[in-house]
C-alpha positions as CSV (number, residue, x, y, z in Angstrom):
1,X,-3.2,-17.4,1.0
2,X,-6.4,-16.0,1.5
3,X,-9.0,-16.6,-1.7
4,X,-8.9,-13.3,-3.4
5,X,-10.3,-14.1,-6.8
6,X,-9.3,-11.1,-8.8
7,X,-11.8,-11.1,-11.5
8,X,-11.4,-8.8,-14.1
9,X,-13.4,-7.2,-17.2
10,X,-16.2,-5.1,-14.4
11,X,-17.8,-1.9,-14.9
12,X,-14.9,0.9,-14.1
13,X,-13.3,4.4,-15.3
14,X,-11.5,2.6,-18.8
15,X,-9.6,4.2,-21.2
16,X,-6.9,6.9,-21.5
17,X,-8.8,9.8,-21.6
18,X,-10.5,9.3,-18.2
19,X,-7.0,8.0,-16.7
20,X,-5.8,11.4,-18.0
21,X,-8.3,13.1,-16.1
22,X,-7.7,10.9,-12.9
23,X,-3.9,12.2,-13.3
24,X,-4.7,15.7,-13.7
25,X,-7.0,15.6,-10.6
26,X,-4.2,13.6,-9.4
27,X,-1.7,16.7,-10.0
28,X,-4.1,19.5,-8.7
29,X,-5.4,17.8,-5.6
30,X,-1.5,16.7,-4.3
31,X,-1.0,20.9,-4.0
32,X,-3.9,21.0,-2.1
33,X,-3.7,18.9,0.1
34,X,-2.2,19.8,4.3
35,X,1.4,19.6,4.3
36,X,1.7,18.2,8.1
37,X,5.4,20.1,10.3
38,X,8.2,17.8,9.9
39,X,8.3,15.8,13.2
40,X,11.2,14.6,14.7
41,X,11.8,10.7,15.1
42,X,11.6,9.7,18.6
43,X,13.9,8.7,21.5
44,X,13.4,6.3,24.2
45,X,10.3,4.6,24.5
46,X,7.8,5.3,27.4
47,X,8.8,1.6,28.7
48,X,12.4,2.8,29.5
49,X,13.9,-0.3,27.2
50,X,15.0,1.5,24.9
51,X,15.3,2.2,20.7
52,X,16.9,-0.6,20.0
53,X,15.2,-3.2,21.8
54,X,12.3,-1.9,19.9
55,X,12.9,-2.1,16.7
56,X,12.0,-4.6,14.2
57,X,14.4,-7.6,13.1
58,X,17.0,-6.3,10.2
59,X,16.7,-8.1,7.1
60,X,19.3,-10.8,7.6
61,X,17.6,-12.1,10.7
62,X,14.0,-12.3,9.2
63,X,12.1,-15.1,8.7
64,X,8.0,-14.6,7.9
65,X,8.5,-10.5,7.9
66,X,4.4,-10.6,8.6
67,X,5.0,-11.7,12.0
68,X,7.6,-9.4,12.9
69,X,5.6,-6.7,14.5
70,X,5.0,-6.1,18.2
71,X,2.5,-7.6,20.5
72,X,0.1,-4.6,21.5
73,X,0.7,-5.9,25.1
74,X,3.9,-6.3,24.8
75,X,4.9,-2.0,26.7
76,X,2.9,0.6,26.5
77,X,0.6,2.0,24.0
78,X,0.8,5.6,24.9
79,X,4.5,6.6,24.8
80,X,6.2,10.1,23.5
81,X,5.1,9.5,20.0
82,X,1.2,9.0,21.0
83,X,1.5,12.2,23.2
84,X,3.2,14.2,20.7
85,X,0.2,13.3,18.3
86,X,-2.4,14.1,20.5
87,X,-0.6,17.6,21.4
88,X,-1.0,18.2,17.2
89,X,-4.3,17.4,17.4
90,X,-4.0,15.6,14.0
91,X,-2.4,12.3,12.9
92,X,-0.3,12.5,9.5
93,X,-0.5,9.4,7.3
94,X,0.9,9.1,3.9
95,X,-1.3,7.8,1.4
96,X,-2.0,7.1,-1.9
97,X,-4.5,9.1,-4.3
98,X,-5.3,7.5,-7.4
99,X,-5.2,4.0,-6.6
100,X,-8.4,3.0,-7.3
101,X,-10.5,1.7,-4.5
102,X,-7.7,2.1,-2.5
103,X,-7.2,5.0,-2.3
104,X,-8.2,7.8,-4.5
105,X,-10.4,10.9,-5.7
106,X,-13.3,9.9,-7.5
107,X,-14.0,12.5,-10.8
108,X,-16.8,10.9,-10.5
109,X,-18.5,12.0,-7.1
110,X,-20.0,14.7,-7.3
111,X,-21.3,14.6,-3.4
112,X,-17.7,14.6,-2.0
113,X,-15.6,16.7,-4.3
114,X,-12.1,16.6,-3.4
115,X,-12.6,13.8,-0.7
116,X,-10.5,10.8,-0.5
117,X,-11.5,7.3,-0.3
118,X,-10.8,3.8,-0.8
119,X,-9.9,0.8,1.6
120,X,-6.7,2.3,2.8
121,X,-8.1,5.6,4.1
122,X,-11.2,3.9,5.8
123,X,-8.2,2.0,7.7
124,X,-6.3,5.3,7.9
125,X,-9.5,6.9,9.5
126,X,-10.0,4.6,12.0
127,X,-6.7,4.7,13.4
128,X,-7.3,8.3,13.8
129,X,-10.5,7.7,15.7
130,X,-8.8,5.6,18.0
131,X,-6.3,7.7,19.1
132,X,-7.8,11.1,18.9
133,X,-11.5,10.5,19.1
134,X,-14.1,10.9,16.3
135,X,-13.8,14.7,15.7
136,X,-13.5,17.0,12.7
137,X,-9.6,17.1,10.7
138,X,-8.5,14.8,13.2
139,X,-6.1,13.5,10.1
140,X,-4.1,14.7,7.8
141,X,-4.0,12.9,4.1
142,X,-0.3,13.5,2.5
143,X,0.0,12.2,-1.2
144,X,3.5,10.4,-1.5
145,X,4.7,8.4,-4.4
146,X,5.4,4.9,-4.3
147,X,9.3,5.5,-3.5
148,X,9.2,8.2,-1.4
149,X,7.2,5.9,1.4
150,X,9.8,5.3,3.2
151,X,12.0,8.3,3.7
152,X,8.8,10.2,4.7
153,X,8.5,8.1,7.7
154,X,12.1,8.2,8.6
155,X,12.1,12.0,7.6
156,X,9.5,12.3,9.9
157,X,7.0,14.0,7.5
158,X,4.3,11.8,8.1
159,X,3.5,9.3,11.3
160,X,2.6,6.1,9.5
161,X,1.8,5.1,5.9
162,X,-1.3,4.0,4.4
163,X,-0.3,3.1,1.0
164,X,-0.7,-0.6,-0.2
165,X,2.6,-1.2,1.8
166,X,3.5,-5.4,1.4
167,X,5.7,-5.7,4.2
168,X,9.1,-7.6,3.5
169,X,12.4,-8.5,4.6
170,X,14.5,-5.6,3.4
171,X,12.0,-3.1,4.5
172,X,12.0,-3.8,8.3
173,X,15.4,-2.4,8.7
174,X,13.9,0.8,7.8
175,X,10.3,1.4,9.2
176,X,8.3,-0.6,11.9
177,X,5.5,-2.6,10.7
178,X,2.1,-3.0,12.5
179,X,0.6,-6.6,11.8
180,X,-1.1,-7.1,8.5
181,X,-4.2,-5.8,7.8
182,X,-4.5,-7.4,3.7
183,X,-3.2,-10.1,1.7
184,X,-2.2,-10.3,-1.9
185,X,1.1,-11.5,-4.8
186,X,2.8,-10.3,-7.3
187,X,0.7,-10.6,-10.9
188,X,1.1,-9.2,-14.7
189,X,-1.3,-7.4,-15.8
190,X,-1.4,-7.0,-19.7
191,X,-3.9,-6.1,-22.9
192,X,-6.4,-9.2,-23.2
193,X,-5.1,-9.2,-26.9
194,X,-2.1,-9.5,-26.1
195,X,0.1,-13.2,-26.1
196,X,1.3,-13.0,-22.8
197,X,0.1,-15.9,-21.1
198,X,2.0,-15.1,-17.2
199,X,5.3,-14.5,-15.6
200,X,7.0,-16.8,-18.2
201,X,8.9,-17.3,-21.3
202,X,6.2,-15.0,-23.1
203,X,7.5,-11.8,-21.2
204,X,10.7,-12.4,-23.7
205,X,11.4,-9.2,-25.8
206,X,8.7,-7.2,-23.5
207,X,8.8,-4.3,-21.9
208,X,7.4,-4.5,-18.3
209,X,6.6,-1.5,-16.4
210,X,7.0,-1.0,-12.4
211,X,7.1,1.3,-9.8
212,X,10.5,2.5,-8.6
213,X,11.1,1.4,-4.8
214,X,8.2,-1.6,-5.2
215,X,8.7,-5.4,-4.5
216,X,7.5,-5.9,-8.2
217,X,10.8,-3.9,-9.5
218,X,12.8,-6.2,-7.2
219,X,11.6,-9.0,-8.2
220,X,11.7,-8.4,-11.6
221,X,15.6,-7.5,-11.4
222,X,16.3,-10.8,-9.4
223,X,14.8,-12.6,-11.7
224,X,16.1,-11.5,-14.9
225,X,19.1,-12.3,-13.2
226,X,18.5,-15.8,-12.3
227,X,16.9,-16.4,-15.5
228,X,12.9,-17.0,-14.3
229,X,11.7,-14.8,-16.9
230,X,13.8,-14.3,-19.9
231,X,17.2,-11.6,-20.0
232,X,15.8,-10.2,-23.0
233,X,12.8,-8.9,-21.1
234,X,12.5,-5.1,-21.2
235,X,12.2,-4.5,-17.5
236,X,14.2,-0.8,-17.8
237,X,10.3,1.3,-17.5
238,X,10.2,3.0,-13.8
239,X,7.4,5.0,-12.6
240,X,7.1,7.0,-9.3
241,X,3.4,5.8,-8.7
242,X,2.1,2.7,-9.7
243,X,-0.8,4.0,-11.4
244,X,1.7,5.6,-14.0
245,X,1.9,2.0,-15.4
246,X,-1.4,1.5,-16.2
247,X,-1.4,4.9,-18.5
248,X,2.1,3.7,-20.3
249,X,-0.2,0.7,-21.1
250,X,-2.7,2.3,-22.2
251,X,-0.7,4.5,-24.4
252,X,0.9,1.1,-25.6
253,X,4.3,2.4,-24.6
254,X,4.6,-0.8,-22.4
255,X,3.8,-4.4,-23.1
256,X,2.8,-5.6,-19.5
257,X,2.3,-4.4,-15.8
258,X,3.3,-6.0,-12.6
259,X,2.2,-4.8,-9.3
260,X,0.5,-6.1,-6.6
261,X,-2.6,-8.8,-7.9
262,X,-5.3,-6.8,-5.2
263,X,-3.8,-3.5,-7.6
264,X,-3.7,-5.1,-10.8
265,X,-7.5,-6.4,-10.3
266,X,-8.6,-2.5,-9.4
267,X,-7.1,-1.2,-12.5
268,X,-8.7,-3.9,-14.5
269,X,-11.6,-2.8,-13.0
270,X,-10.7,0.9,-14.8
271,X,-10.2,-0.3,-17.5
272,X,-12.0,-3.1,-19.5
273,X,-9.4,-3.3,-22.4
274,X,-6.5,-5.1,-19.8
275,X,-6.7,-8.6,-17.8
276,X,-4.5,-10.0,-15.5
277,X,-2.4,-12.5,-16.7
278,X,-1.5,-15.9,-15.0
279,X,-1.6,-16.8,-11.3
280,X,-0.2,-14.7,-8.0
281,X,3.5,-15.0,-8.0
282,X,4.1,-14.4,-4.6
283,X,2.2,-14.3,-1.1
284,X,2.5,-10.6,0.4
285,X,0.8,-9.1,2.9
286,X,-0.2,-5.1,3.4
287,X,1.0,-3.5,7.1
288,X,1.2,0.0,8.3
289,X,4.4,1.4,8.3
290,X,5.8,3.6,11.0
291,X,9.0,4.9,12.5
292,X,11.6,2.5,13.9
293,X,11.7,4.6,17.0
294,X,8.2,4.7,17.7
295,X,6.9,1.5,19.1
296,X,4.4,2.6,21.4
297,X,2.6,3.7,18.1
298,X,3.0,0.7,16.6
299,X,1.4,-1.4,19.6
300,X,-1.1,1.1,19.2
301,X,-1.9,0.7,15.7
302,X,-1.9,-3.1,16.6
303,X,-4.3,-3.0,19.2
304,X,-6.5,-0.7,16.7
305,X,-6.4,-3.8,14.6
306,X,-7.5,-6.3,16.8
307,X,-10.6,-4.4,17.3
308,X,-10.5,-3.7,13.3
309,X,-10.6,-6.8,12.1
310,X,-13.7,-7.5,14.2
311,X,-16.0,-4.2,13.2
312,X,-15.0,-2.4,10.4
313,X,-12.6,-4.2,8.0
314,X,-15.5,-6.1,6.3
315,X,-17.8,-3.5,5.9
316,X,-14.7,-1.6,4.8
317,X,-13.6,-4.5,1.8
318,X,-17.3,-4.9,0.9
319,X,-17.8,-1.1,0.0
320,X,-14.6,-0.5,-1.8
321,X,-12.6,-4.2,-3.1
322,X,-15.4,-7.1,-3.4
323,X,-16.9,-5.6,-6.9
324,X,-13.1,-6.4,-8.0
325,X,-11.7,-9.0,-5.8
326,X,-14.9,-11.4,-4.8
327,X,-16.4,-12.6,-1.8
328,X,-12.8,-12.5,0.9
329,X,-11.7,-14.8,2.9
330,X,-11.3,-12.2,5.7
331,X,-8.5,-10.2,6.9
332,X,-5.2,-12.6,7.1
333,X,-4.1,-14.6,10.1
334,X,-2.1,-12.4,12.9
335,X,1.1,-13.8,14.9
336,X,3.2,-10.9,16.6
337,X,7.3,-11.8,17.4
């Protein structure tokens, strides 16, 4: 796994009050923000083969779910779902708002106002260049919650998502996956006063918050099951969006967070009264997502990251995640199916 050190106790937002204020912009900006037309899923791809050679392995078949996505040489890049984005004039990708450094609206800038920014919509951005050429509203930013990712691809109300997406097993027999772009785990994230030492015996009798339709909620539920961290664990608190988490903490109506560690470490960051708590649990890696029936977008988005990874993803992790993650490692290894 790449050497992420998510330090914690920096300079950041902290406390409820500005969290509140984060949330409220939060609330305003999602009404404000270009609702893209619902687009319709695809058919056959440009290459003749087909849907269903295209898509990704099901769940039952997967092994290393990071490697799973197609080869941008292997068909053509600019099939019915490229076209159909150029004749829009505008790419549609789901993102995220107010996670911090990620992707978010800072109350704090006063040059940009309402603009988004972060890691993921530098990423989103330049995906947009690529296909439609450096111009003025050549994408459209649509806040979703954490479980609504995936049926706004397959609704077709967005053409990819930008979100902090770990790409896993279960999840490729819903949405196509471009190579991974990020690296993280699983971590708790808790009050520095408080006695919870990891994601061990001293989670008994807490109540853990997560995000409805995350890996961190899955987890959690297999676990209790199995008995890694103890049944009398509280794991029952659900938010829509992550972030919601880190205010129930605040407000101390939750013991502990877990989320993703490269998450975890930004809301740290926010606020100087939490830490995270052991090591990574897990190793999980960030892809676009995309439609199933779409894989000349997908190679696309691939090739985009080839060039990405070369000129742009440093500069991109530099400005936005090394003030809370450290010095990286780089992007993560690539290997296509």
């Amino acid at each position: 796994m790449n050497t992420q050190r998510l330090r914690t106790g920096l300079r950041g937002w902290g406390g409820v009050a500005a969290m509140a204020v984060v949330c409220a912009l939060a609330a305003v900006f999602a009404l404000l923000l270009p609702v893209s037309q619902t687009r319709g899923e695809g058919t056959t791809d440009a290459d003749g083969r087909g849907v269903a050679q295209a898509s990704q392995t099901r769940a039952e078949d997967c092994k290393n779910p990071q490697d799973q996505s197609l080869a941008p040489d292997s068909g053509p890049q600019d099939g019915a779902t490229i076209q159909r984005i150029k004749d829009a004039g505008h790419l549609t990708v789901g993102v995220d708002q107010n996670s911090y450094r990620w992707g978010y609206r800072d109350p704090n800038n006063t040059s940009g106002g309402a603009q988004l920014e972060g890691f993921d919509i530098d990423l989103a951005q330049a995906i947009a260049d690529e296909i439609l050429g450096k111009k003025k509203n050549n994408v459209r930013f649509q806040a979703i919650p954490t479980n609504q990712r995936v049926p706004a691809i397959q609704d077709g109300k967005v053409d990819m998502v930008v979100r902090t997406m770990t790409i896993n097993c279960d999840r490729l027999g819903q949405v196509a996956f471009s190579s991974p772009y990020f690296e993280t785990g699983q971590q708790v994230l808790a009050p520095k006063k408080s006695d919870i030492k990891g994601y061990d015996g001293t989670l008994a009798e807490k109540r853990i918050c997560s995000a409805s339709g995350s890996i961190a909620l899955e987890k959690l539920e297999a676990d209790k099951a199995s008995g890694v961290i103890p049944k009398s664990a509280d794991i029952g608190v659900t938010v829509p969006n992550q972030l919601d988490c880190l205010v129930r903490l605040q407000l101390g109506e939750v013991d502990a967070v877990v989320t993703d560690g490269a998450l975890a470490a930004s809301q740290a960051a926010q606020d100087p009264t939490v830490e995270l708590k052991g090591k990574p649990l897990t190793d999980e890696y960030y892809g676009v997502a995309m439609n199933l029936k779409a894989p000349d977008l997908v190679r696309r988005v691939n090739q985009i990251l080839v060039d990405y990874r070369k000129d742009g993803w440093q500069k991109s992790y530099d400005t936005w995640l090394a003030g809370t993650l450290g010095e990286s490692d780089g992007p993560p290894p690539v290997q296509y199916k």
